[in-house]
C-alpha positions in Angstrom: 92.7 100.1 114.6 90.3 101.7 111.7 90.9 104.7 109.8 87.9 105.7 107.7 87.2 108.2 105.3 83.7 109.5 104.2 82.8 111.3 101.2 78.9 111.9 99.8 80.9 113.5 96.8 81.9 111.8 93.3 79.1 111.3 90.0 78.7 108.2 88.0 80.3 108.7 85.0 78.2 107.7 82.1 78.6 103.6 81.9 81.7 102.5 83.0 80.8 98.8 81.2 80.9 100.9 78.0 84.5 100.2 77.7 84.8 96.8 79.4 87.3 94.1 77.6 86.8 90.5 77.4 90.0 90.3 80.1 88.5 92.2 82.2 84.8 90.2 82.7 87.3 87.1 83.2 89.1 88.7 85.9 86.1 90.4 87.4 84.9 86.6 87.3 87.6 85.0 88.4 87.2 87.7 91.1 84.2 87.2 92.2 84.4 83.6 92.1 87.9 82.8 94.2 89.1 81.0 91.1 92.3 80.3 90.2 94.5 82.3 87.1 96.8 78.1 87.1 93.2 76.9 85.5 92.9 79.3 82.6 94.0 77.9 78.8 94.5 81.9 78.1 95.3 85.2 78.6 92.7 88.1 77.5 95.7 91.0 77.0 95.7 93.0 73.8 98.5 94.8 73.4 101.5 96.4 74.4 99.3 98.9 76.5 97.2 95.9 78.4 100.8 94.0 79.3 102.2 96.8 80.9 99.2 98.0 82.9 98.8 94.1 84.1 102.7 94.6 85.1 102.6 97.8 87.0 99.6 96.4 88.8 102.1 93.4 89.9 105.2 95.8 91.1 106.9 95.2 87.8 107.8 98.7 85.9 108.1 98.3 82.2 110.9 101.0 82.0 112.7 99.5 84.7 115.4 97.7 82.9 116.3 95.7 86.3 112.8 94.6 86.3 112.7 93.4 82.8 115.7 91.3 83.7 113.8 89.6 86.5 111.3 88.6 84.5 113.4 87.0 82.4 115.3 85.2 85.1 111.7 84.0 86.1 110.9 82.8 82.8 114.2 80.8 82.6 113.4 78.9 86.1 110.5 77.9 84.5 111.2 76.6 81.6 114.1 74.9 83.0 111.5 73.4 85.8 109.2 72.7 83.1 111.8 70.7 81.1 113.3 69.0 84.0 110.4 67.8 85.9 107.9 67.6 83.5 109.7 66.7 80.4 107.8 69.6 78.3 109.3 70.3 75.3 109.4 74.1 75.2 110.0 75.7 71.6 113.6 77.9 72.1 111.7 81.0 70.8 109.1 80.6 74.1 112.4 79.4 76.3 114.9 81.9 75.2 114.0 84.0 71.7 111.4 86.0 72.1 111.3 89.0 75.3 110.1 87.3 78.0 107.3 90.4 77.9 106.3 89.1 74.7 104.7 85.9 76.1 102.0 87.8 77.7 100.2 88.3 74.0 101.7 85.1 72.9 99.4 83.8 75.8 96.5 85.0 73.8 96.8 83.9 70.3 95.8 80.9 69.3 98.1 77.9 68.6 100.6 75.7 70.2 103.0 78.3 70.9 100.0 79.6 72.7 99.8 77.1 74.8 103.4 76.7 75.8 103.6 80.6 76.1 100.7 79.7 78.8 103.2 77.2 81.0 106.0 79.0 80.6 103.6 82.1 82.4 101.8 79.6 85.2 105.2 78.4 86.4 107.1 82.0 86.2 103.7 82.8 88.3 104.0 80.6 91.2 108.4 81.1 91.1 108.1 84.6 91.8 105.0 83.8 94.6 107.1 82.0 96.1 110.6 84.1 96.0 108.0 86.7 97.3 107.2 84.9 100.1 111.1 83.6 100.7 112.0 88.1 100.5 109.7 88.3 103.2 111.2 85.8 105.6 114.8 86.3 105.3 114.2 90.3 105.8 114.2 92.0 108.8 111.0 93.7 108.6 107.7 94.0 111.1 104.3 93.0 109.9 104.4 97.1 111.4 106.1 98.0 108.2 104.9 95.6 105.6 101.2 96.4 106.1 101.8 100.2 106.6 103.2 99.2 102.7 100.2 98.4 102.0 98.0 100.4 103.7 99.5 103.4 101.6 99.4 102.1 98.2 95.5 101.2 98.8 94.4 104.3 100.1 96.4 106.3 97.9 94.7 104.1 95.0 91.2 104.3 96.1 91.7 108.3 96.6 92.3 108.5 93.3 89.3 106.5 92.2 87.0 108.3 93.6 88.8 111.3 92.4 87.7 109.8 89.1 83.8 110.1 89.6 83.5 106.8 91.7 80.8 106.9 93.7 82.6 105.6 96.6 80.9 107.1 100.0 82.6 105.3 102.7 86.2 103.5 102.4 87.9 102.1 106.0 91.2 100.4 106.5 92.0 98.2 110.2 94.0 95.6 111.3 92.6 92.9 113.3 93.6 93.5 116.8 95.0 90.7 119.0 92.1 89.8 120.9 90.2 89.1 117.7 92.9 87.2 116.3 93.1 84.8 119.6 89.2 84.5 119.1 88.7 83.7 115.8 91.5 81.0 115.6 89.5 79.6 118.6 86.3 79.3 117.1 87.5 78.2 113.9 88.1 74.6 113.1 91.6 75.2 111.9 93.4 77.3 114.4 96.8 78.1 111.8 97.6 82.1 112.2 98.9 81.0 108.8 95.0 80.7 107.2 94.1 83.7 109.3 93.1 86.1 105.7 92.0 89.1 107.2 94.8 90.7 109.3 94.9 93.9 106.9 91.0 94.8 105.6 90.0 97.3 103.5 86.0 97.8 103.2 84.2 100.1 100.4 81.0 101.1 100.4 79.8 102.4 96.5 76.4 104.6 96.9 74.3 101.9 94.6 74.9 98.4 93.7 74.9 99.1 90.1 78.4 100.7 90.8 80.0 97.7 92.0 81.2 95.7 89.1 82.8 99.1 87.6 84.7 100.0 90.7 86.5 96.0 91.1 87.4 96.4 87.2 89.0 99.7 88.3 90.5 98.1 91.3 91.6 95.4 89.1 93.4 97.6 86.5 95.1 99.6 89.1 95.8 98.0 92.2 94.5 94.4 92.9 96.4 91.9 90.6 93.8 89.1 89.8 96.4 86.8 89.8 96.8 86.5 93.4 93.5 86.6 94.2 93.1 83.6 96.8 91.1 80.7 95.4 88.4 79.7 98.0 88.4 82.7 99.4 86.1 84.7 97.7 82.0 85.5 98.7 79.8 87.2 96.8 76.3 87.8 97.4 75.8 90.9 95.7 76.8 90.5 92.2 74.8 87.7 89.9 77.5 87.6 87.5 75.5 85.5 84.7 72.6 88.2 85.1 74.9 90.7 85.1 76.2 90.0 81.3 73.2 88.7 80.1 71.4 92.0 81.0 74.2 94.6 79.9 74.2 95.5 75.9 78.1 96.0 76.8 78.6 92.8 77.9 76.4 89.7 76.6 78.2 90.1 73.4 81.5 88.4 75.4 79.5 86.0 77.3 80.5 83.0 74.9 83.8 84.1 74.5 84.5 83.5 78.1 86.8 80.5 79.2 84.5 78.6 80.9 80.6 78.3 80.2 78.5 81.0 81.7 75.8 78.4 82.3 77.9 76.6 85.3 77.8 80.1 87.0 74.4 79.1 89.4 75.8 75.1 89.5 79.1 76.9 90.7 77.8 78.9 93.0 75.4 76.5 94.8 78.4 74.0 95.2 80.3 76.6 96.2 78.2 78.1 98.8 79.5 79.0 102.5 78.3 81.4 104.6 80.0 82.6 107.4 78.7 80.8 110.1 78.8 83.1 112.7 76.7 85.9 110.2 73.6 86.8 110.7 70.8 85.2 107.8 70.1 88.5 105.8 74.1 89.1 105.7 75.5 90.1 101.9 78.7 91.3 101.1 81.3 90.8 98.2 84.6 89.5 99.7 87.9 88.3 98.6 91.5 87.8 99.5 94.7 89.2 97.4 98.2 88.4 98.3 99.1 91.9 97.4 102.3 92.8 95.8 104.8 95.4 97.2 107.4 96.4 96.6 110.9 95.9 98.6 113.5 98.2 97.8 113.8 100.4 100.3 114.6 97.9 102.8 116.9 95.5 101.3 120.0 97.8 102.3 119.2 96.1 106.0 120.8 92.4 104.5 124.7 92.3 104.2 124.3 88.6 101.6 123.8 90.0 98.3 122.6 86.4 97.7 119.0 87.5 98.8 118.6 89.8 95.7 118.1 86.6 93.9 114.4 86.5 95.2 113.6 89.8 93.6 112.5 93.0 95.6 108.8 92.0 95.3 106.7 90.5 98.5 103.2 89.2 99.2 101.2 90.3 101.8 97.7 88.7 102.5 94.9 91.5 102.5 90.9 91.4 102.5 88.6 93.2 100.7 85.1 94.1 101.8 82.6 96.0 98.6 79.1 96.5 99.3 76.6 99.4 98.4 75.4 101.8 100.6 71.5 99.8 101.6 73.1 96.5 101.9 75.5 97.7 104.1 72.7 99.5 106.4 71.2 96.2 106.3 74.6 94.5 107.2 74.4 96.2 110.5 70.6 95.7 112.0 68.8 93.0 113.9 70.9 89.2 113.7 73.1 90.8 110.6 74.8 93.4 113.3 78.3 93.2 113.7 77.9 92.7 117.5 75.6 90.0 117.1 78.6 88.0 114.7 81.0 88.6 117.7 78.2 87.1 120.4 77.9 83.7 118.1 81.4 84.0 117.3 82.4 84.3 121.3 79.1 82.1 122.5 80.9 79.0 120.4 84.5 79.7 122.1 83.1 79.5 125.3 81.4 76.1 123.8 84.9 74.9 122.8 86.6 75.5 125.8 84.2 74.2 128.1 83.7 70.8 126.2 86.1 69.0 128.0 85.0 69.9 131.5 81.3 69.0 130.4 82.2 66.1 129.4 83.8 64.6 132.9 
């Protein structure tokens, strides 16, 4: 199934790096890159303002007092994990004193309640992944209903983007039908649905390339939390991210201020490199995974055992991205690079699998 929607409407603003922050080039790395938020040493978040948007964008609302309190039931698990099982020694005004909101710009200062402010947020982090995941499978709800979830918040996000001046010309939503499920867990080497990514897929196409690292800055202020963006899965053959802030007068100025050296970015990406192998040579794209957040309320009146409010009323479900500008993506689809030439290697090396055994007697 794919719904599309077309528009040749929407202007480039005037420069959309004008305004860019120093979080926002490390999530727009992190990104691009399929790294992992459990490596960073810090948090890039200003103010007030900065936490709040980063919440929303995670199904947390700031005014929501219930909310507020499961953040701070989060925080405790952690730093009782963290004490427990590691032996840390958290200072009682990261544990307990301070809002647990608060650690989010303690996480950016410097100093060593900076650093334990940065635990305390990693372990709260993967606790509420995984309650997410535990909401999931003790409701009664269809994969039917979860990615309708999130096929409403994304287009009703993206709409509103290119209502903004984003020069955003084609945007498509599908899910991957059966049949090309059962085929691509043939062909791959591992053959868990579980590490199947691309169920749900959402594809953009931006009418010049130049508009790319604006519109995933956008994405990631308002929809895609770069904190569950999956590590490993990302591709991106579009976007030379060390060129890209050496060349902009917005954003070389950050380049030594970023967490990690932006002289590893090439060494990265050359040990790093995977192509698809069933894509044609000439194939680009920017890809990525988010376990996207969504919200549960509506459909926890379907469990009787109040006990399963204790995982929240926030789940995770696994969604692909797809950005590209408008030539590559015309390239995307001729000669070898053609989407039905991918299925013809894709199916050609099933049929290879399948028949191995009886080739072999």
């Amino acid at each position: 199934m794919v719904e599309r929607s077309t528009t040749g409407n929407g202007s480039p603003p005037h420069d959309r790096l004008e305004g860019v922050t120093l979080g926002d080039l490390e999530a727009l790395r992190l990104l691009l890159r399929g790294g992992s938020v459990v490596d960073w040493h810090r948090l890039d978040l200003r103010d007030e303002q900065e936490v709040d948007r980063f919440l929303r964008v995670n199904e947390f609302q700031p005014t929501s007092d219930q909310d507020m309190q499961r953040i701070e039931h989060l925080r405790s698990e952690a730093v009782d994990f963290l004490r427990r099982s590691l032996g840390f020694r958290i200072p009682e005004d990261v544990a307990d004193d301070l809002p647990a909101r608060d650690l989010f710009l303690l996480a950016a200062r410097k100093g060593r309640r900076q650093v334990h402010a940065c635990f305390v947020l990693k372990t709260m982090h993967i606790i509420h992944h995984l309650a997410g995941r535990e909401l999931l499978f003790r409701l009664p709800i269809s994969d039917d209903e979860v990615f309708h979830l999130v096929e409403r918040k994304v287009v009703t996000l993206v709409e509103e983007i290119r209502a903004a001046g984003h020069p955003i010309v084609e945007f498509e939503w599908s899910r991957k039908p059966r049949d090309s499920l059962i085929t691509k867990l043939l062909a791959k080497k591992s053959t868990l649905a579980a590490n199947v990514y691309d169920k749900l897929r959402f594809r953009l196409v931006v009418r010049d390339r130049d508009a790319i690292p604006p519109l995933l800055i956008e994405l990631l202020h308002r929809l895609i939390p770069f904190n569950y963006v999956v590590p490993g899965e990302s591709v991106n053959d579009i976007v030379p991210f060390r060129k890209m802030v050496e060349d902009s007068p917005h954003l070389s100025p950050l380049g030594h201020l970023l967490q990690e050296d932006i002289g590893n970015e090439e060494r990265e990406d050359e040990r790093k490199k995977r192509l698809n192998e069933f894509s044609g040579p000439g194939y680009r794209i920017i890809n990525f995974v988010a376990d996207m957040p969504v919200r549960l309320d509506n459909f926890l009146c379907r469990v009787q055992d109040p006990s399963n409010l204790e995982f929240g009323v926030i789940a995770f479900v696994l969604t692909e991205f797809q950005v590209v500008d408008l030539r590559t993506a015309r390239e995307n689809e001729a000669g070898e690079n053609s989407h039905d030439k991918y299925k013809e290697r894709q199916l050609a090396r099933v049929r290879t699998r399948l028949l191995r055994g009886l080739r072999e007697e």
